[in-house]
KETIRO-140998 format. One record per residue (C-alpha): x negated, y, z; residue in one letter. Coordinates in pm, 1 decimal. Example, Ala and Ser with C-alpha at 12.3 -4.5 7.8 and 13.67 -1.06 7.14 Angstrom:
BEGIN
+----------+----------+----------+----+
!       px !       py !       pz ! aa !
+----------+----------+----------+----+
!  -1230.0 !   -450.0 !    780.0 !  A !
!  -1367.0 !   -106.0 !    714.0 !  S !
+----------+----------+----------+----+
//
This chain:
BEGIN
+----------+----------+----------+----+
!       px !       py !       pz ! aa !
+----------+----------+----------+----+
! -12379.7 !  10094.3 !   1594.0 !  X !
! -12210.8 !   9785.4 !   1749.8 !  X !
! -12023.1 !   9945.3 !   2032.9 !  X !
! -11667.6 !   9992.1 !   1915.6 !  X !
! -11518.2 !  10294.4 !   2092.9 !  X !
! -11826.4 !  10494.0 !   2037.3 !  X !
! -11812.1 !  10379.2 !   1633.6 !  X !
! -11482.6 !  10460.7 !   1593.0 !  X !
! -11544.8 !  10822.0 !   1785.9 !  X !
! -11798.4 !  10884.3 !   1537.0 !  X !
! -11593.5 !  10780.6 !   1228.1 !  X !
! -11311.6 !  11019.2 !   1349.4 !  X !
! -11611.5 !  11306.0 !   1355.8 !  X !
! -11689.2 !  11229.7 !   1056.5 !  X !
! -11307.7 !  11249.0 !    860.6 !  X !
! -11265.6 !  11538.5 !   1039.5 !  X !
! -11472.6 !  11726.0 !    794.5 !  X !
! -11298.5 !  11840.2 !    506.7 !  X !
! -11406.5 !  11600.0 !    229.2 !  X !
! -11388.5 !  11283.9 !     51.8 !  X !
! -11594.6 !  11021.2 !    237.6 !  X !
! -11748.5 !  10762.6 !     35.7 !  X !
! -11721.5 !  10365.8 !    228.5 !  X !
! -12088.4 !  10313.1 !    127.6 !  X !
! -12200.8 !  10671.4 !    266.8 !  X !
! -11997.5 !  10579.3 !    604.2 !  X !
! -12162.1 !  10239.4 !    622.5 !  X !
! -12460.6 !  10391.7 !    589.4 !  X !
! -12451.7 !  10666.3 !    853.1 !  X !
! -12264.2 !  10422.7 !   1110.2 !  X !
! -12537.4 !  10125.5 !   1004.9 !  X !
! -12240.4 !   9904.6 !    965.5 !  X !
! -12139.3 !   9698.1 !    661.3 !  X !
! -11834.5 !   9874.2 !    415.8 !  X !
! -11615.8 !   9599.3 !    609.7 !  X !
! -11642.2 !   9735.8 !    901.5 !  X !
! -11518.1 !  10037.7 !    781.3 !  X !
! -11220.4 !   9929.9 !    653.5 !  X !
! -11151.2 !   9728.1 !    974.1 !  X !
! -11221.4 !  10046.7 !   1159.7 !  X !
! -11059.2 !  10258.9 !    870.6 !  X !
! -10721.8 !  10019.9 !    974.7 !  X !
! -10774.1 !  10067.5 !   1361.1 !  X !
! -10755.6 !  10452.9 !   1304.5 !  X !
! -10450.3 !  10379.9 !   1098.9 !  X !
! -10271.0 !  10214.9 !   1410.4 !  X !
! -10400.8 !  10478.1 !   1658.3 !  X !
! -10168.2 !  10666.3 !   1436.0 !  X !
! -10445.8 !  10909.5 !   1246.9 !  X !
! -10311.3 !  10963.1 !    909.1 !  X !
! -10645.2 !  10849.9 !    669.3 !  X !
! -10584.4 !  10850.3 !    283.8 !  X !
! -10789.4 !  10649.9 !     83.3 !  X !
! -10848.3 !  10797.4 !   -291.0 !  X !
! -10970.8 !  10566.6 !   -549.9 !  X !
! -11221.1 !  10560.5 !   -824.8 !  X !
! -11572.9 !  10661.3 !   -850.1 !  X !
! -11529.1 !  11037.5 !   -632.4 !  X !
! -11292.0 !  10862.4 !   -420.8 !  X !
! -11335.0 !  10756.8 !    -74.6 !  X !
! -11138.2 !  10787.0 !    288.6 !  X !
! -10994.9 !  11178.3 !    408.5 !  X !
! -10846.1 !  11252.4 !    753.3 !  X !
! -10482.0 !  11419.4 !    654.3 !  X !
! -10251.6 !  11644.8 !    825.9 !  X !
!  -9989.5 !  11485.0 !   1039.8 !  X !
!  -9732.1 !  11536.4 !   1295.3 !  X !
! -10008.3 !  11619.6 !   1552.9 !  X !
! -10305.5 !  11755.3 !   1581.1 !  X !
! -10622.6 !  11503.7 !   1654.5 !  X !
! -10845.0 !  11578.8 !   1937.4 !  X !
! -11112.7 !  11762.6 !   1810.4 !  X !
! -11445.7 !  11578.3 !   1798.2 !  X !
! -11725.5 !  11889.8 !   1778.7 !  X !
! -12104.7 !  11905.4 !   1782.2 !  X !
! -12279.2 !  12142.0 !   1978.7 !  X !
! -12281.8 !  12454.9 !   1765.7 !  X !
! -11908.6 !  12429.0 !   1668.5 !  X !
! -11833.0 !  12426.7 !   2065.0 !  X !
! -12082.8 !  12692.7 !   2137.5 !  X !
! -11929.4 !  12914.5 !   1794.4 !  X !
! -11533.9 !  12849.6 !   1922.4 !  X !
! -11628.3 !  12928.3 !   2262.1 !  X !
! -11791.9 !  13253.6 !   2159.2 !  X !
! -11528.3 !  13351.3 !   1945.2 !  X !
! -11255.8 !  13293.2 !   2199.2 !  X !
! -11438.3 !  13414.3 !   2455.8 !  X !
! -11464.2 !  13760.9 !   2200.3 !  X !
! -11092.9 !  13794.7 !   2138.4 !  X !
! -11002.4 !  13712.3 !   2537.6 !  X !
! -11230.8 !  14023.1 !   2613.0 !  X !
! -11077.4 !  14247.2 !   2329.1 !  X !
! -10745.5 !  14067.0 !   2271.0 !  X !
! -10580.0 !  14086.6 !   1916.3 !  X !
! -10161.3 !  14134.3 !   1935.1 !  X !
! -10011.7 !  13786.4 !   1915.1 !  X !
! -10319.6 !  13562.2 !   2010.2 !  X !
! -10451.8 !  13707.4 !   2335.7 !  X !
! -10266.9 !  13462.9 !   2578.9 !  X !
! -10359.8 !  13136.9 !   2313.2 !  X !
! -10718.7 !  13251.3 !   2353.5 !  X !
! -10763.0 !  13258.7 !   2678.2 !  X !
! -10563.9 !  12946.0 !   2748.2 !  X !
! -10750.8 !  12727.0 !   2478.5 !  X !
! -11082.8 !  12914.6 !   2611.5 !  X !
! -10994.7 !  12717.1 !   2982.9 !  X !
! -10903.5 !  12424.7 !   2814.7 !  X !
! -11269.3 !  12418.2 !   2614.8 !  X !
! -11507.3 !  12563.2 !   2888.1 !  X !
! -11370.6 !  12280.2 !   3137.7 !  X !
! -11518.0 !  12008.6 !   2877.1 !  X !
! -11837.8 !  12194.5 !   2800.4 !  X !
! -12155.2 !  11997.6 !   2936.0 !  X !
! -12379.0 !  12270.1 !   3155.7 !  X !
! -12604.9 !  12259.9 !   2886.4 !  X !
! -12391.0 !  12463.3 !   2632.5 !  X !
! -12221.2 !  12659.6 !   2890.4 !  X !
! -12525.9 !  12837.7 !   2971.7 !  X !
! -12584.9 !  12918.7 !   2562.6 !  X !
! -12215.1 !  13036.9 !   2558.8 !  X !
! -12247.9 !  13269.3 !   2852.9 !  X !
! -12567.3 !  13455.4 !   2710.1 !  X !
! -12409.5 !  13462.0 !   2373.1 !  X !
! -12100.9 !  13609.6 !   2507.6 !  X !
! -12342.8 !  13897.0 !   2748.3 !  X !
! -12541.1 !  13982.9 !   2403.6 !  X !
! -12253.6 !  14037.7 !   2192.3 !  X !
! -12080.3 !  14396.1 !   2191.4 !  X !
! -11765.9 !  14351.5 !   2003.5 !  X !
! -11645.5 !  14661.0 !   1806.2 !  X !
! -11290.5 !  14702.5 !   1813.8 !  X !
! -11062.1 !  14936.9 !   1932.1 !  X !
! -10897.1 !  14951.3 !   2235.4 !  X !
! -10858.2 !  15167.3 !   2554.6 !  X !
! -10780.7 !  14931.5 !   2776.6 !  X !
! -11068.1 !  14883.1 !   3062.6 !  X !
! -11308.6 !  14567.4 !   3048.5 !  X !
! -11187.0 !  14249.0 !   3156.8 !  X !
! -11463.7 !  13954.1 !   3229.3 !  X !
! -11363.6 !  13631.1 !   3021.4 !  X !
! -11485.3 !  13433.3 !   3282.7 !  X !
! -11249.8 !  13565.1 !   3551.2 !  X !
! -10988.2 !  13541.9 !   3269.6 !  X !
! -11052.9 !  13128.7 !   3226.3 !  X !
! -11088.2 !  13096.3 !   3570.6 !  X !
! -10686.6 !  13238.3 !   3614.5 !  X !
! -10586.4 !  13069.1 !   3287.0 !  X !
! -10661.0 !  12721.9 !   3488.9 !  X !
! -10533.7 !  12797.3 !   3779.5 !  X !
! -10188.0 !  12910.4 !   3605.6 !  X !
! -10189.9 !  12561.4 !   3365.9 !  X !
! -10284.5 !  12325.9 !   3671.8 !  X !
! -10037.6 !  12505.5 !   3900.9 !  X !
! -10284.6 !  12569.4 !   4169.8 !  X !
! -10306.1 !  12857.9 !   4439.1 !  X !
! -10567.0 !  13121.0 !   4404.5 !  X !
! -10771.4 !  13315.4 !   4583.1 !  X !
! -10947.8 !  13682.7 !   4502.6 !  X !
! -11039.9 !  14015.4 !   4592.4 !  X !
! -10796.3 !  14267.6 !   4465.2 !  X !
! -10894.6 !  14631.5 !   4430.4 !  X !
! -10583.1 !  14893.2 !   4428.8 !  X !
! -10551.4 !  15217.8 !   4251.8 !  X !
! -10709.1 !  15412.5 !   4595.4 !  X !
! -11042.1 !  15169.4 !   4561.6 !  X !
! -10902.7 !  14986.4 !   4876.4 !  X !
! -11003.5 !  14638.8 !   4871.2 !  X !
! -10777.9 !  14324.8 !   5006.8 !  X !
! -10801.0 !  13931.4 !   4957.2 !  X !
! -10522.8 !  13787.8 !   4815.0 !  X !
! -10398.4 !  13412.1 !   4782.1 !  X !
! -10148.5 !  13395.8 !   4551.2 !  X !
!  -9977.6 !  13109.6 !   4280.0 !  X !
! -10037.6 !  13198.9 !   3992.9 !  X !
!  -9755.4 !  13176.5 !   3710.2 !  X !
!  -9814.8 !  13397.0 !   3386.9 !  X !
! -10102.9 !  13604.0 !   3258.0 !  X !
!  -9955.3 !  13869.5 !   3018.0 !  X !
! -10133.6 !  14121.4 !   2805.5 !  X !
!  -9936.2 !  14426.5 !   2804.5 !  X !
! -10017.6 !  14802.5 !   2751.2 !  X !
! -10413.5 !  14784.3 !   2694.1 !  X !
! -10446.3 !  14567.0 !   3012.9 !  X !
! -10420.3 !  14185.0 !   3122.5 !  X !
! -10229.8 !  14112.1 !   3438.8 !  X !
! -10137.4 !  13840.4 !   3633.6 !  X !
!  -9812.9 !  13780.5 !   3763.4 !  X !
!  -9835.7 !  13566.5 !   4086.2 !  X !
!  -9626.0 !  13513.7 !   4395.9 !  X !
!  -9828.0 !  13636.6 !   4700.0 !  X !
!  -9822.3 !  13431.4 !   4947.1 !  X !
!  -9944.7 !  13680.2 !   5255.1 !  X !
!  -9639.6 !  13934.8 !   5115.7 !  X !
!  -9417.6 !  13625.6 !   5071.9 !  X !
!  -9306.5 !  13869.2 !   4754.7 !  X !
!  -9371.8 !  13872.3 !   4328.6 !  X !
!  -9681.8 !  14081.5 !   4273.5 !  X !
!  -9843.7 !  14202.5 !   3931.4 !  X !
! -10244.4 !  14235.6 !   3935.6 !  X !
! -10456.7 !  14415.4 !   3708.2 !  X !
! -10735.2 !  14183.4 !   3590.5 !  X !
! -10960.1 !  14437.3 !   3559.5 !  X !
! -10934.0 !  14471.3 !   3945.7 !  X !
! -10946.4 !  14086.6 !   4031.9 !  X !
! -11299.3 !  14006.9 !   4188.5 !  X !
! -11416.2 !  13663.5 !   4247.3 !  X !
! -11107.7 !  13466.3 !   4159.5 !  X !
! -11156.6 !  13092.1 !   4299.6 !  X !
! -10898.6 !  12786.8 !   4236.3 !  X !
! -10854.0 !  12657.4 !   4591.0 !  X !
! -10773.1 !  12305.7 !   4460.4 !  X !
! -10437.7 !  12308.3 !   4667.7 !  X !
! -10171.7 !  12215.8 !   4383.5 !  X !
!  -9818.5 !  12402.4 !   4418.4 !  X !
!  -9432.9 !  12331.7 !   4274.1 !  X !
!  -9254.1 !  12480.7 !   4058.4 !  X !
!  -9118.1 !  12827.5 !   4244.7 !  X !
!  -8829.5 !  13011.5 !   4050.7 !  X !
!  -9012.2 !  13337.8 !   3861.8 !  X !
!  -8857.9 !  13633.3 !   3901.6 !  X !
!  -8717.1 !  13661.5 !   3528.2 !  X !
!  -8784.7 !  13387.1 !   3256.3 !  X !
!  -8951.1 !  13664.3 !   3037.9 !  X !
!  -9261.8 !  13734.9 !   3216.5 !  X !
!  -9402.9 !  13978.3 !   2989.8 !  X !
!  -9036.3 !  14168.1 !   3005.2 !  X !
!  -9126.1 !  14206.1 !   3372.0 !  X !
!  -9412.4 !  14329.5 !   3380.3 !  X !
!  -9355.0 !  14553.7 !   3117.3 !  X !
!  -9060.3 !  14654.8 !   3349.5 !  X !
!  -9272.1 !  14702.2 !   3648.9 !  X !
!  -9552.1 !  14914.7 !   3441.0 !  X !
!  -9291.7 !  15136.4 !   3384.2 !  X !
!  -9140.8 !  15128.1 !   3716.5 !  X !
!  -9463.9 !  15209.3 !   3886.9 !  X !
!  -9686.1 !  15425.7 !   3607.4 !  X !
!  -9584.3 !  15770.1 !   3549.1 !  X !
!  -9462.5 !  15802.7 !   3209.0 !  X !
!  -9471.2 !  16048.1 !   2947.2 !  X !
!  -9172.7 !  16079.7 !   2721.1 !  X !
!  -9302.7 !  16244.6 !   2374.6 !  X !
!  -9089.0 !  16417.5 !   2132.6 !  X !
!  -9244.4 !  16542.7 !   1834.0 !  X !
!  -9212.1 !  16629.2 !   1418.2 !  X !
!  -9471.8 !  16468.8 !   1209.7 !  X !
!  -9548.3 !  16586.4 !    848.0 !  X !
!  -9568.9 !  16255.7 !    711.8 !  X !
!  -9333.7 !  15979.4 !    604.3 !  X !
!  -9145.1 !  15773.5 !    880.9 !  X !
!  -9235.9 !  15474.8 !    718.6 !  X !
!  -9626.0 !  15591.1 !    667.4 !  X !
!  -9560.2 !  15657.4 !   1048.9 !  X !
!  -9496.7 !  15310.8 !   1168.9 !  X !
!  -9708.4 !  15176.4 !    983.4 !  X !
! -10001.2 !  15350.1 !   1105.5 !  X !
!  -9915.5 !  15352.7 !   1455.8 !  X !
!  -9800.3 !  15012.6 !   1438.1 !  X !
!  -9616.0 !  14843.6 !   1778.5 !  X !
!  -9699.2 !  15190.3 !   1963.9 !  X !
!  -9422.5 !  15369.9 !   1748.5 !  X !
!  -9117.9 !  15352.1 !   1911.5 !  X !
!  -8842.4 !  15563.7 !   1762.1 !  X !
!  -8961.6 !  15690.7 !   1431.9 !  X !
!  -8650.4 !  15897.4 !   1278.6 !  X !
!  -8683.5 !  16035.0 !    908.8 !  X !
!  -8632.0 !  16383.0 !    864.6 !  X !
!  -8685.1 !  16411.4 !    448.4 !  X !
!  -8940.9 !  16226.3 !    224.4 !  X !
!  -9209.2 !  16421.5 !    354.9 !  X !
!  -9125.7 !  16458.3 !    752.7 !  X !
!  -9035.2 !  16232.7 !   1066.0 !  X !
!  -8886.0 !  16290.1 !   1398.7 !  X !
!  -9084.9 !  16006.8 !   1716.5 !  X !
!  -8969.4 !  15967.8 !   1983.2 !  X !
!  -9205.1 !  15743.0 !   2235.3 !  X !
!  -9350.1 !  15676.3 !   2566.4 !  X !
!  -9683.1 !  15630.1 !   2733.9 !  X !
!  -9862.0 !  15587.0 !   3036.2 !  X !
! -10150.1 !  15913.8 !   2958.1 !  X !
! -10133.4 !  16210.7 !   2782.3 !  X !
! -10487.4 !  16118.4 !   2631.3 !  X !
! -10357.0 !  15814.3 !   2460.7 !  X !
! -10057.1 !  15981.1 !   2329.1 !  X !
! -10288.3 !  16256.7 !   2195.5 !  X !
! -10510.2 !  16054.4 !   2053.1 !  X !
! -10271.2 !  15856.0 !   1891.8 !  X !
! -10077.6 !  16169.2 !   1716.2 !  X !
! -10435.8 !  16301.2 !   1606.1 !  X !
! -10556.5 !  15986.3 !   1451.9 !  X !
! -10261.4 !  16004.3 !   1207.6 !  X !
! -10441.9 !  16261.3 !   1003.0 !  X !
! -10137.5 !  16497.6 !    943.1 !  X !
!  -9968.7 !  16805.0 !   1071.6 !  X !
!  -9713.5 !  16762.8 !   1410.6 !  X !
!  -9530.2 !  16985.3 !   1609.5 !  X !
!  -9506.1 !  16827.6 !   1989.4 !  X !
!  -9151.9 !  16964.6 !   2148.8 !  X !
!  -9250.3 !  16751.8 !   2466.0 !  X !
!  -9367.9 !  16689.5 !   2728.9 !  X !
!  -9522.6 !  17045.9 !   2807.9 !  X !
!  -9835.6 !  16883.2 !   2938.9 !  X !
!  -9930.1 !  16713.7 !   2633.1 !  X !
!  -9873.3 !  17026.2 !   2474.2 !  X !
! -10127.2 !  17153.7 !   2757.6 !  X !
! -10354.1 !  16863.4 !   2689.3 !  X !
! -10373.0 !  16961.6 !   2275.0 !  X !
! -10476.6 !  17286.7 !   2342.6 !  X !
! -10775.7 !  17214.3 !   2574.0 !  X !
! -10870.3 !  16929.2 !   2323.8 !  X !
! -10856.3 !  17220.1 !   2046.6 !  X !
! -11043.8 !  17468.8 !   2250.3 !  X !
! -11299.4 !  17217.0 !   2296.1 !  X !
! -11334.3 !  17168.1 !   1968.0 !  X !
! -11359.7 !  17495.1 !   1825.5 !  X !
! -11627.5 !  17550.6 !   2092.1 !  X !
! -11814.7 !  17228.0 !   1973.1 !  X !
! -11788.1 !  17304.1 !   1588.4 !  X !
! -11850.2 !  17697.1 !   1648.0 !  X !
! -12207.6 !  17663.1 !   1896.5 !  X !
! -12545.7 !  17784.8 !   1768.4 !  X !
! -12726.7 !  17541.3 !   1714.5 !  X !
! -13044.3 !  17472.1 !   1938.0 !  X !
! -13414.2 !  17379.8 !   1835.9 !  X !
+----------+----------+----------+----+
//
């Protein structure tokens, strides 16, 4: 392999994987003599890539961690596995990682040749992830496609549906994409309203980059995620639960995890929660899935709501059975 760049691409390939690499086996693999790959070895070095040399008989050249992070030199079937996998947790997102996902997933499908695009996008339509979550189905695609737009600063266009099933085109710039309550949204100034707007992405058809780069425009608070969760609130009707829960408060928030709220203890045995949400079915879902005993002292229509479930369900485990 006489061309240079391409050599030394291939040698950084190689240290990425996590072993010991022989000169001899590199020489062989690059078709270069082991001088070559200690002259390339030392060109690394100066590019600033932090390969340790270990000597002796197992020894041989290992690509360490240093103050940053190399660009990552994959074959086909690591690009096609990350993309999947991203691609997975942008659709379902997991607390903490959902807005990383989805921006690394831009970053990785606007590098992929057509070629392994194509394999990503039926891998992605076969799988059927199973986790939970009651939040409605968002397409990765459409979530990349925003996730660009936001990182190159560039105006958007799309067809938004609202909560009536009226549908409107929108061109917006894009700031934030926040994952809040179940749902992703964008927050974007609209241009046409002249006025902040938060979009449901699960209602964003056909999003297209227009190309047309914007500056920097003051967002409405520096938190965007505080915002929106602000405006959910704002706009949603909201349920404000009381209730006593035979269990431990601790037991309690660790079950229902960042969906707790106020968890009070009332003895070793007994809590006190008081909470929020958006729908009664989520809230009773949630209180049933603990697996204990609970009085609910409000609202009155979850109280409602729990006895239609229970009717239900002594209908459902009390029917004759049918040939």
């Amino acid at each position: 392999m006489s061309d240079t760049p391409a050599r030394l691409l291939t040698l950084l390939s190689l240290l990425q994987t996590p072993r010991d690499w022989p000169g001899s086996e590199l020489a062989e693999r690059l078709r270069v003599s082991r001088r070559t790959i200690r002259r390339d070895i030392g060109r690394l070095r100066e590019l600033g890539y932090p390969v340790r040399a270990a000597m002796g008989a197992v020894g041989g050249y290992r690509l360490a961690a240093g103050t940053a992070m190399p660009p990552l030199l994959l074959d086909d079937e690591e690009a096609v596995a990350i993309a999947v996998g991203l691609r997975t947790a942008a659709a379902t997102p997991v607390d903490g990682i959902e807005e990383a996902s989805v921006r690394a997933l831009a970053k990785l499908e606007q590098v992929l040749p057509s070629r392994l695009r194509h394999r990503v996008a039926a891998l992605a339509a076969a799988l059927v992830p199973m986790l939970g979550g009651n939040g409605p189905g968002v397409d990765p695609g459409n979530l990349t496609v925003l996730a660009g737009a936001v990182a190159g600063r560039e105006r958007l266009r799309f067809a938004y549906q609202a909560g009536d099933g009226s549908e409107t085109r929108r061109l917006v710039e894009p700031y934030r994409l926040v994952a809040a309550a179940r749902r992703w949204y964008l927050l974007a100034y609209d241009n046409d309203r002249d006025d902040w707007r938060t979009f449901r992405v699960d209602r964003i058809g056909d999003p297209r980059r227009t190309g047309v780069r914007i500056p920097p425009r003051e967002p409405p608070e520096q938190d965007a995620a505080a915002f929106v969760t602000g405006k959910l609130y704002s706009l949603a009707p909201t349920y404000e639960v009381v209730a006593t829960l035979r269990l431990p408060a601790d037991q309690v928030a660790r079950r229902l995890g960042t969906a707790a709220g106020d968890v009070q203890p009332i003895d070793e045995r007994s809590c006190r929660l008081h909470g929020r949400a958006d729908t009664l079915e989520w809230l009773a879902s949630r209180l049933l899935m603990l697996g204990c005993e609970f009085e609910v002292h409000e609202p009155q229509e979850l109280r409602a709501y729990l006895r239609a479930v229970a009717a239900r369900a002594i209908r459902a485990g009390t029917c004759e059975r049918t040939a």
